[in-house]
N, C-alpha and C positions, 0 to 999 in steps of 0.2 A: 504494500500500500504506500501511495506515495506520502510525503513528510510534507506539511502544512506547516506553516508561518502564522504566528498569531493566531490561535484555534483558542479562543475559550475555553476554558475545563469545562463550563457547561454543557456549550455546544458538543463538547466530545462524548462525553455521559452519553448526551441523548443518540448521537450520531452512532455509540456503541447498541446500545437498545435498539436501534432502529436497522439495524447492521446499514448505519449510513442510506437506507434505501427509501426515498420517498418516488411512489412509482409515478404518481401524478406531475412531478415537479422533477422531469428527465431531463438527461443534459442534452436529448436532442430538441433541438428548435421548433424544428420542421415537426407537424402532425397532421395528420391524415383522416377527416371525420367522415366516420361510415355511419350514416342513418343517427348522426347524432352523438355518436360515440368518436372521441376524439382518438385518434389511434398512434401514438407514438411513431413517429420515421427512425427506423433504425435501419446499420448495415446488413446486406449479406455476408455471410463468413467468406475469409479468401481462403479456398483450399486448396489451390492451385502447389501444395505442397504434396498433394494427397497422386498418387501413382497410378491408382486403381481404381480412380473413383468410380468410373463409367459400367465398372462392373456391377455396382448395386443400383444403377440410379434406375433400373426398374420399377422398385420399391420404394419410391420414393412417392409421394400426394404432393402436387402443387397448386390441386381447386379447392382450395379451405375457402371458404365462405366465414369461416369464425375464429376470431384473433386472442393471442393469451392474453389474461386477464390475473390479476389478484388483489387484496388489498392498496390501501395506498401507502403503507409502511408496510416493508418487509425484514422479516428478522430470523436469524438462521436458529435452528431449534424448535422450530413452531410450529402450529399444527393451525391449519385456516378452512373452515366449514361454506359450501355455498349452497345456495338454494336459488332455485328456479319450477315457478308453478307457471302452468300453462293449460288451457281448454282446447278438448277435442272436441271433433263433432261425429266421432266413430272410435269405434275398437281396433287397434294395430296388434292384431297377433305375434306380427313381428317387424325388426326393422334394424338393423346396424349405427349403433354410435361409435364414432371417430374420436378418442381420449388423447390425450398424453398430459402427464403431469410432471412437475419435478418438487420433490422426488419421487414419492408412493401416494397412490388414492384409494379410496374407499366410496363405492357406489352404490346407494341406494336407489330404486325408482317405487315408486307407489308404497316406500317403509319398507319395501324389500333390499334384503342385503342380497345386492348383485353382481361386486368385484370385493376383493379384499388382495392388496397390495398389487396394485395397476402401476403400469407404466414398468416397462423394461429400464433396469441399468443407463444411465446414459454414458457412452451411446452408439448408434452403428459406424460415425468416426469421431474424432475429437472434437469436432466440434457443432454436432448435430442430435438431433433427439430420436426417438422412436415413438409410436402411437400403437395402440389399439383398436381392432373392429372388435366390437361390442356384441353382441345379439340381445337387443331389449323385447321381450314376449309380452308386456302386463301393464301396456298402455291402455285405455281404457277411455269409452267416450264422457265426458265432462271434466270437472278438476284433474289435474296431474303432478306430483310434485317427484322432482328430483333434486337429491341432496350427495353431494363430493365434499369429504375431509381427505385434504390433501395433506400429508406429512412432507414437511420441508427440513431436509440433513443439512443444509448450507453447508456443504464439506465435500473435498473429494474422499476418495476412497481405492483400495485397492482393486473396485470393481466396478469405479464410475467416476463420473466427471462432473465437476460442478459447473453449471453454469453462472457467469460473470459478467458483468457489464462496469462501465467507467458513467458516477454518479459525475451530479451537477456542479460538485466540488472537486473533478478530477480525482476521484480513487476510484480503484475495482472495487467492487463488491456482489458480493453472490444473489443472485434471484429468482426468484420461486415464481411458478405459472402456473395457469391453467389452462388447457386448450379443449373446447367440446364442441361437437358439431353431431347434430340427425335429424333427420326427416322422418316427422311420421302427419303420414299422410301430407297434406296441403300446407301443415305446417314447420317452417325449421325451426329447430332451437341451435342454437350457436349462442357461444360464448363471447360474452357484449356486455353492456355496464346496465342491462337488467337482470342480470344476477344479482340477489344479493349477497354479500359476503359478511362473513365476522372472524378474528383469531380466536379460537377456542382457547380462553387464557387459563383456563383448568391445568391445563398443558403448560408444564412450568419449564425454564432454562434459566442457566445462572444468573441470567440477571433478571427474569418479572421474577425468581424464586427466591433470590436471596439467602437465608441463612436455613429456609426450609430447602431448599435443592443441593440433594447428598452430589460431592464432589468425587463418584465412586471411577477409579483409573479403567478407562475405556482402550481397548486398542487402537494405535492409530490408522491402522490396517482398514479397520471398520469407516463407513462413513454412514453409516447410521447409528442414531444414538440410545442411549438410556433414555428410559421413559421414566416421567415424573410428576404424576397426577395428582393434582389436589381436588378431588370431590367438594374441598368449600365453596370455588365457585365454578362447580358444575353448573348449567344454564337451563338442564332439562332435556328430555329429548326433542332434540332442531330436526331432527330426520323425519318427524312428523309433518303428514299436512295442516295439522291445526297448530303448530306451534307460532307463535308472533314473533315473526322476522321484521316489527317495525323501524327496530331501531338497527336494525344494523346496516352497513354501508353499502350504494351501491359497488359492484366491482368498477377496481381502474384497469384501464389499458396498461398494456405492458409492450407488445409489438403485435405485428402481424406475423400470420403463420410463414414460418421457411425464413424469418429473420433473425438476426441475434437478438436476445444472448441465448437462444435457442436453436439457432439454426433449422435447416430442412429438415422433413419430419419421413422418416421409413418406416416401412412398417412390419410389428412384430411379428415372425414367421412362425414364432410358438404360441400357443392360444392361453389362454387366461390360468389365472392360478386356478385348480379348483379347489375348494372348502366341503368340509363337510358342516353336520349341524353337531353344535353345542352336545354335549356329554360330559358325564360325572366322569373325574377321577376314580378308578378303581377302587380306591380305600378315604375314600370321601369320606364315607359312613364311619369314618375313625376321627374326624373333626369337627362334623357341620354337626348343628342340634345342641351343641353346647358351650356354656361361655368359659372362654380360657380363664384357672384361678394364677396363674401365672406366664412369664414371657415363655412363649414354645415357638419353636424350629415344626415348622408343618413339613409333613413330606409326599410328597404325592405323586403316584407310579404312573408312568405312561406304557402304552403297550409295548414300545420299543424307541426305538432313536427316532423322534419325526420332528416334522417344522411345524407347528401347532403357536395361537393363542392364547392366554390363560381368562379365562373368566372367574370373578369371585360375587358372592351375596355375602353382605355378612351386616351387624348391628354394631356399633360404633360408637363410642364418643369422637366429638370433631377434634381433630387435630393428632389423634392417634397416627402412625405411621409403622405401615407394613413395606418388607423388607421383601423383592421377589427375583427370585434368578434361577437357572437350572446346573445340575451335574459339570455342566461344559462351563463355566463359569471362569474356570483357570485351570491351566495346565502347567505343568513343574517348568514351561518355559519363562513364564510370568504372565504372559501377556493375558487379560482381562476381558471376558464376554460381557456377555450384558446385566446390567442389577439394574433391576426399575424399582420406583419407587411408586406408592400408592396413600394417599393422606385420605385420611376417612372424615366424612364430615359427619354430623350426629344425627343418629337413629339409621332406619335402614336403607342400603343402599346395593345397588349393583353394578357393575363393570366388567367390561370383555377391554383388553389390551391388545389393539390392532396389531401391531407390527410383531412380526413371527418372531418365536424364540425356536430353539433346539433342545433335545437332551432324554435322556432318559425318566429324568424325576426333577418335579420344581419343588424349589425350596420356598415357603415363605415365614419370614421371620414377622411375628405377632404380636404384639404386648397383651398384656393380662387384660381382661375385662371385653375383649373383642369377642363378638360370638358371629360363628359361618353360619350362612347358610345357605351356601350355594361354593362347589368349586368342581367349575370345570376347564373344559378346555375345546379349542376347535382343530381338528385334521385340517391342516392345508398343505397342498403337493404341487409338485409341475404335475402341468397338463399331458399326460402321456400314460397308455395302459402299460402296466407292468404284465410281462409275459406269468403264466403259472411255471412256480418254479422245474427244476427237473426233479426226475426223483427215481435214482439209481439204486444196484446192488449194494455202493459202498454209502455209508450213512455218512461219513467224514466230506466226502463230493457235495453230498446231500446238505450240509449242514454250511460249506465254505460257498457253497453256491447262493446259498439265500442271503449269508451274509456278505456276500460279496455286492449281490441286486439290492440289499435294503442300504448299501455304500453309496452306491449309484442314485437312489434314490433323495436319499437325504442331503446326498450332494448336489442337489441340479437347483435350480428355481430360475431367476433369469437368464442364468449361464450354468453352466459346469462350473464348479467351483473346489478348492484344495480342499475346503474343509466350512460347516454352516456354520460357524462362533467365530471362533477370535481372527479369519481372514476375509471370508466368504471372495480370496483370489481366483478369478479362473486364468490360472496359470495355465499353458497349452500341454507343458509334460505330465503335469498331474490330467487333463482332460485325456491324453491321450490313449489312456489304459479305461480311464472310463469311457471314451466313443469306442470302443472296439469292444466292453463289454457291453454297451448299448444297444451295439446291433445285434446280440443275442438276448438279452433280458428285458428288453422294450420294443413296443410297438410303433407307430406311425410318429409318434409326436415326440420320441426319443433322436428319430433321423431329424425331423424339424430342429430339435435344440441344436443336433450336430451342422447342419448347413448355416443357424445361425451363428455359431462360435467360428466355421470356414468363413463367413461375409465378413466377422470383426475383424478378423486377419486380413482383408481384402481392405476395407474401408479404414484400416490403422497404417498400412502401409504407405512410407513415405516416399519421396523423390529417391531416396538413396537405395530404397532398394531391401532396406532390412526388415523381417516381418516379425513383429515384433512378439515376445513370451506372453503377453496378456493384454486382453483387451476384450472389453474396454478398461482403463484403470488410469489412475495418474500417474503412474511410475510402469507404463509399455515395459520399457526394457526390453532388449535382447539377451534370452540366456539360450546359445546355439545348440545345446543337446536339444534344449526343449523346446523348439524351432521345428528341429529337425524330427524330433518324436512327432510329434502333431502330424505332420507332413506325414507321416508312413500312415498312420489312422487316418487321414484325408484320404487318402490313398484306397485304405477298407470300406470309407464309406462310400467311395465310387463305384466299388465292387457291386455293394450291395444293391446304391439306386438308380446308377447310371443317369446321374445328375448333370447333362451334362454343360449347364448353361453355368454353374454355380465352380464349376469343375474347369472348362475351359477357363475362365478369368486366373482362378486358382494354380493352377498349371503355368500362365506368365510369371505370375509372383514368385513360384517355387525356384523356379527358372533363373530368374533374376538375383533371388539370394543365393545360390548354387553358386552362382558365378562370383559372389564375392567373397568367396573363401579361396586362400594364395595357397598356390602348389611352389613345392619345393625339389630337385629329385625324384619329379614324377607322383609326391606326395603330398595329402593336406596339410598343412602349416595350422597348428591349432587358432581357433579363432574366440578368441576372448569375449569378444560380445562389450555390453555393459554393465553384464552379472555374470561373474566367474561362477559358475557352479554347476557341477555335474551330477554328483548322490550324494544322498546320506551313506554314513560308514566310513569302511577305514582301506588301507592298500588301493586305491583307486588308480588305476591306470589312465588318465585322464586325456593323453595325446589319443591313445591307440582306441580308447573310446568314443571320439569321437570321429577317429578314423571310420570305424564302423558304421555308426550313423550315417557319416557325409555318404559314404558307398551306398548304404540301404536307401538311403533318399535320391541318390541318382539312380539306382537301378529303379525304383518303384517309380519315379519322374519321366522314365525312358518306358516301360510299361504305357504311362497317362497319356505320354504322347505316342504313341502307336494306336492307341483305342481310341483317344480322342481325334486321331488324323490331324495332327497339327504336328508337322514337322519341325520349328523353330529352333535350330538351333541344336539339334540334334547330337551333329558334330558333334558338339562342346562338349555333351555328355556322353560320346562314346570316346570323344579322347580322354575323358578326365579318367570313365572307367579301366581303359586299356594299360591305360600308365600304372594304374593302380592296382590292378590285378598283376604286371610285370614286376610290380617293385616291390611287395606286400612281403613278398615270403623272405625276401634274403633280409628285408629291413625290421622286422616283427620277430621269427622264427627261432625256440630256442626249446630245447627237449623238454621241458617241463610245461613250454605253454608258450602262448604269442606274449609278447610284451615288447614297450618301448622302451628303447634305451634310454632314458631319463628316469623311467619307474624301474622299483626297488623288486616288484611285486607283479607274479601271475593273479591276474586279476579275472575272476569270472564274467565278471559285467564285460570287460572289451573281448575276451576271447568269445562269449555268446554274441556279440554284433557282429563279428568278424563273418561267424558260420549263416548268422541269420541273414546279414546284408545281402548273401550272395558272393561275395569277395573269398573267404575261406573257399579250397578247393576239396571233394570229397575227400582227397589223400589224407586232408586236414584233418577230416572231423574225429580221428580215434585219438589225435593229442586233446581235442578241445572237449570232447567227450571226457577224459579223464580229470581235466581242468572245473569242469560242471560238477564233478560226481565228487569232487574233492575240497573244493575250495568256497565257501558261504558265507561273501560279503555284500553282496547287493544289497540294497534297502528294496522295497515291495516297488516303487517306481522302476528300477528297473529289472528285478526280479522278471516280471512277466515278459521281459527279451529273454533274457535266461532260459525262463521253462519254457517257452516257442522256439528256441536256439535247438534245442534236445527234439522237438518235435520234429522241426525242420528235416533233421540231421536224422530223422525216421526211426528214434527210441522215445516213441510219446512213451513207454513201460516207464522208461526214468524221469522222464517228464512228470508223470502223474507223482512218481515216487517223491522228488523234489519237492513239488508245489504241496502235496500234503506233509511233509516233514518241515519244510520252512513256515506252513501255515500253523503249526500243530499248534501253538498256545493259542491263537487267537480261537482254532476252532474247536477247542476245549473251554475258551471263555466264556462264561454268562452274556456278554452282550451280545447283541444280533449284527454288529458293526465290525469293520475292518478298522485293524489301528492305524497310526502315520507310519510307526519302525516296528519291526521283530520283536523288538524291546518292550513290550507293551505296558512298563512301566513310564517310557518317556512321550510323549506327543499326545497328538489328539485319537479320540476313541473311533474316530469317523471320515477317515481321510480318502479320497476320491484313487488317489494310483494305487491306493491298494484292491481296487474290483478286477484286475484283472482277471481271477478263474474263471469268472461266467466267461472269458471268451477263449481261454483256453479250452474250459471244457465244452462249449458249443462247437469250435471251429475243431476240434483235434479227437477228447478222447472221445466224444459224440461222434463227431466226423464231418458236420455239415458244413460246406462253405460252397459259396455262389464260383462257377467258372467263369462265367461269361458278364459281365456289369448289369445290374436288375434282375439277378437269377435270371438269365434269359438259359443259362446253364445251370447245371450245379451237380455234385457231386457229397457223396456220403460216403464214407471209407470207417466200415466197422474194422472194429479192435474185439481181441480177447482179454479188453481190462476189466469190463462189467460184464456180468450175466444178465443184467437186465436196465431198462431204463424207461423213461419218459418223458416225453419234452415238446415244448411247442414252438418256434421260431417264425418271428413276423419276419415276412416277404412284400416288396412293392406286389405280388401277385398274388399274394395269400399266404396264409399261414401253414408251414410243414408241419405237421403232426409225426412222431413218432413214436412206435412203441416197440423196445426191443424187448424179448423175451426167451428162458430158457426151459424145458419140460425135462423130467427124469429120465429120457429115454437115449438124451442126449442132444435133441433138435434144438433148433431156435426156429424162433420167430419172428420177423419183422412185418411191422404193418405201417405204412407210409399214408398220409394225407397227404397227397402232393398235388404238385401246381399244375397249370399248361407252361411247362419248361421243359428240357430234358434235361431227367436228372441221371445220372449215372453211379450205380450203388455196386461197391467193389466189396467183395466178401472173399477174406485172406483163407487158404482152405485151411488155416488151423481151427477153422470153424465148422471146417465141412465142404463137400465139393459136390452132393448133389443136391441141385438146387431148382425148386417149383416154385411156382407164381400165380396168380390171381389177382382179378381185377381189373385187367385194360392188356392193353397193348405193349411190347416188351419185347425185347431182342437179348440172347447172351452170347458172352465172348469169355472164352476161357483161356487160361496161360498156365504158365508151369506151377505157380503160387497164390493164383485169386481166380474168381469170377466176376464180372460184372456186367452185373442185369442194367441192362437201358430202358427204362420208362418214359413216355411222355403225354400221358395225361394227369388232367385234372380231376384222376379218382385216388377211393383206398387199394393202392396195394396189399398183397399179403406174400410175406415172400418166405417158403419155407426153408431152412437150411439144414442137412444132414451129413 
């Protein structure tokens, strides 16, 4: 901010309360009156830094008819309530609203809760927003009222960007909007200065709270904050259409849509959060009904690790203060989740806490004479079905698989994210083990979050060419392992949808940063980035590891462009690979294992890249094989190259053995979560690179993975690891059903729900070699060690094996 000459104390006081922002009283000159509303002149963002941009501007809306709006003082920490009533002259069953806020909204129509935590992260590039299409069902002919509390973080964050603008005094400062526009019927409603607005000052921050708002240490990671409610001057419920909205202020202009300090508005390719309805706590019935004779630590179980709101009823004296936070709360790193705060005012009262927490169990801290009677909570998740789990002969599969999907789960919400408390980062290497179990543990709206995390990458990328570790956030960064991870799961996700419009664009970028890594002697030259860091742990071979990488992202880039018929430059990636393939062995090579002559140590993590990238030559794999089976330093990030490195190399048997002996304490623990490290005393309970099994065991000891991009192929290659299993896997064409089974006689069974693709299912004859079929149409082809039956319809197979 800039330094001011002669500023008042007073002025400054108020300038801090106000975070400097009166919206009415802008530094631009120029305004713009629509229908009577005066509309602030502001710039277009210059992006012209931006590399890629033309890739998203699909997605982009430029006919807004309805301009942001918010009070006329803006202040970070706050929370701003609007109302807008309006007459129909019919019933609209249905009808799409156009949203975006900054930061989080909550949407009621007709008293109905219709959104809870709207608005995507911002944003699809640094300096632009995203919106939502709405579906409103329960308009109604005569009165109508819809009501938006908008949650303003005035802060960046490790997984968004604040929007800023320069006040009438020449400083930045941050500013909150609102944008709404729809049509129902003959009439629009868009967002205009007949809104009316209010700050819900219940909703306390350091400064309306004073010596009542707890100073509890937040991570800086986070850019949303501790909540801090004083029930004294709750107003009632405003969500009402009888509530009297007299007195409070028409909304101000802020800009028009696609201006700053919002920039152009794209739109979200994942569909809304969804909620479920309010529920008791499991062990409620141990605190509501009676008045505490002393201070008590409440405890209260959730069914597992989820993103939930806390709801409380309870009787009061005013001015009491409860204490609320969950399990995740702190981890032995220091760093601090969330503690909200709740002021009771007197007699009884009730309250839901918008903004999602995590955790297994919430805490609330009570003083004596407070009596419950009510504590619940609400389910909210990303928009996406979760597949039914598998459910194998071995119960250990069985057990790391579900906790591997409810890792995935509780990790996603705007983006893929490292972990929901103390970062909510979507770092790209942490996302990278979760898009790859995605495509086996999620349906439709799993691929959506993944194409939107591929556009961030697209729409962050700058002139230079680097594509940056995370985005959206304030601190992008480049960390080039986890570049280059992503990039190989870009890669799976093309497999699967044959995207190819999202994919083409993707494919320049990759391209471009490839080429900014320096060779040396035919060799990559390590590239530092602007965050040195490779894994967690210890002996890390960190040149030769990311040897690996750069190799697996040219070969898998050199794949993209073949399929996607874009020859670009081709060259450049069969010369990078040919040198490297020539020079790899005399410069790496030593009887114990690959390693760089800088490192001390045979490292698993680089000799598994080496085999997986492609670069290893089969000759290799019985040294790099022994190197896997002997040596257990990877952290769960890259673990899952590790146990794909052994599949690869055609011993998924030690694959499986691996993956369940590194997993074993987690899949011996009471939670249903994956932790950060091995170590399960150090990090978080709920870390996102640890999901990798769901896609080991879909794509390997299952055997299912797509040939051709969009399953227009695919392929099933049974193993003798299970005797039996179950499992479902979303397809752009349908979902594969499988059912493997084994009878006392010795046969098996397999019964296939499959698609219109052709799938091709190899059966190793340690299984059996005479083989019958049912159900459709089928071809077999036999060799010295398998069969494989060829199907291509879209019926149940049944395939017998003896």
């Amino acid at each position: 901010m800039k330094t001011k000459v002669n500023f008042l104390l007073f002025a400054s006081i108020i300038s801090f309360c106000l975070c400097a922002c009166n919206t009415s009283a802008s530094s631009s000159k120029n305004r713009n009156s629509e229908g009577g509303d005066a509309i602030p002149e502001t710039e277009k963002a210059n992006r012209d830094d931006l590399k890629y941009l033309n890739g998203i501007e699909k997605y982009k809306k430029d006919d807004w008819k309805a301009h942001w709006i918010w009070t006329q003082y803006c202040s970070e920490d706050s929370y701003v309530a609007f109302r807008k009533k309006f007459t129909l002259d019919e019933n609209i069953s249905s009808t799409i609203a156009y949203i975006s806020a900054e930061s989080k909204y909550f949407l009621w129509v007709n008293e109905k809760l219709t959104i809870i935590d709207g608005s995507l992260k911002r944003g699809p590039t640094p300096y632009d927003s995203y919106y939502d299409e709405v579906e409103i069902t329960n308009l109604a002919e005569g009165e109508n009222i819809i009501v938006i509390l908008v949650a303003f973080n005035g802060r960046s964050g490790d997984g968004s960007i604040n929007p800023t603008r320069i006040d009438s005094e020449g400083d930045e400062i941050s500013q909150a909007g609102l944008l709404f526009e729809m049509q129902a019927g003959n009439t629009l409603i868009k967002s205009d200065n007949t809104f009316k607005a209010s700050r819900i000052r219940a909703y306390l921050n350091k400064i309306t709270g004073k010596k009542d708002y707890p100073a509890y240490s937040l991570s800086s990671m986070l850019a949303e904050r501790n909540v801090c409610y004083d029930a004294r001057q709750d107003i009632g419920d405003y969500r009402s259409l009888s509530f009297d909205d007299a007195d409070w202020e028409k909304a101000s202009s802020i800009c028009k849509a696609g201006y700053l300090p919002f920039g152009d508005l794209y739109k979200a390719v994942t569909k809304p959060i969804i909620f479920d309805e309010v529920v008791d706590f499991s062990n409620a019935d141990e605190y509501t009904g009676k008045t505490l004779i002393q201070d008590t630590k409440l405890e209260l179980n959730l069914p597992t690790d989820i993103q939930f709101s806390w709801v409380i009823g309870l009787e009061a004296q005013a001015g009491q203060k409860l204490t609320i936070y969950t399990d995740s709360y702190s981890y032995n790193d220091g760093l601090k989740s969330f503690m909200d705060t709740y002021i009771c005012k007197g007699g009884t009262q009730e309250y839901e806490n918008y903004p999602w927490r995590s955790g297994y169990t919430l805490y609330i801290e009570a003083p004596a004479g407070v009596k419950f009677t009510k504590l619940g909570y609400r389910f909210s998740y990303f928009n996406g079905e979760m597949m039914p789990p598998v459910e194998t002969s071995n119960a250990d599969i069985d057990t790391l698989w579900k906790k591997a999907q409810n890792t995935v789960r509780v990790c996603m919400r705007d983006s893929f994210m490292d972990c929901p408390d103390r970062e909510r980062g979507p770092y790209m290497g942490d996302a990278s083990n979760q898009v790859d179990s995605t495509l086996y543990c999620y349906g439709e709206g799993g691929l959506d979050l993944i194409k939107k995390s591929i556009l961030a990458c697209i729409g962050w990328t700058k002139n230079d060419g680097v594509i940056p570790s995370r985005a959206p956030s304030v601190k992008p960064q480049e960390i080039p392992n986890q570049s280059l991870a992503f990039l190989t799961s870009a890669f799976h996700y093309w497999q699967h949808t044959k995207d190819i419009d999202t994919m083409k664009i993707y494919y320049k970028a990759c391209l471009d940063y490839l080429k900014l890594f320096e060779m040396s002697n035919g060799l990559p030259v390590y590239r530092y980035g602007s965050w040195t860091w490779n894994d967690w742990g210890e002996k890390i071979d960190s040149n030769l590891l990311q040897v690996g990488f750069y190799y697996y992202a040219l070969n898998l880039v050199k794949q993209l462009s073949e399929e996607l018929e874009m020859n670009d430059d081709v060259t450049f990636i069969d010369e990078r690979m040919a040198s490297m393939k020539a020079k790899y062995h005399q410069a790496y090579y030593t009887v114990e294992g690959f390693k760089d002559s800088s490192s001390r140590y045979v490292d698993d993590r680089a000799n598994a890249l080496l085999a997986l990238s492609g670069l290893a030559e089969p000759s290799d794999y019985e040294t790099i094989i022994n190197v896997l089976t002997s040596t257990f330093q990877a952290s769960p990030f890259i673990e899952k190259y590790v146990i794909e490195a052994l599949c690869y190399m055609g011993r998924i048997d030690l694959a499986m053995e691996r993956m369940l002996n590194r997993y074993d304490e987690m899949i011996k623990d009471s939670k249903d979560t994956l932790y950060e490290k091995f170590d399960i005393s150090d990090g978080t309970f709920n870390h996102a690179w640890s999901s990798g099994p769901c896609y080991i065991v879909g794509k390997y000891i299952i055997g299912l993975k797509p040939l051709k991009a969009g399953y227009e192929e695919f392929a099933l290659d049974l193993t003798n690891l299970l005797t039996s299993y179950k499992s479902q896997t979303y397809t752009i064409k349908g979902n594969i059903g499988l059912n493997f089974s084994s009878d006392d006689d010795g046969s098996k069974t397999l019964k296939i729900s499959s698609i219109a693709a052709k799938g091709y299912v190899s059966i190793p004859h340690v299984l059996g070699d005479n083989i019958s079929v049912e159900g459709g149409n089928y071809t077999l082809q036999n060799s010295d060690n398998k069969t494989i039956v060829q199907i291509t319809q879209n019926k149940e197979y049944i395939i017998t094996i003896r």
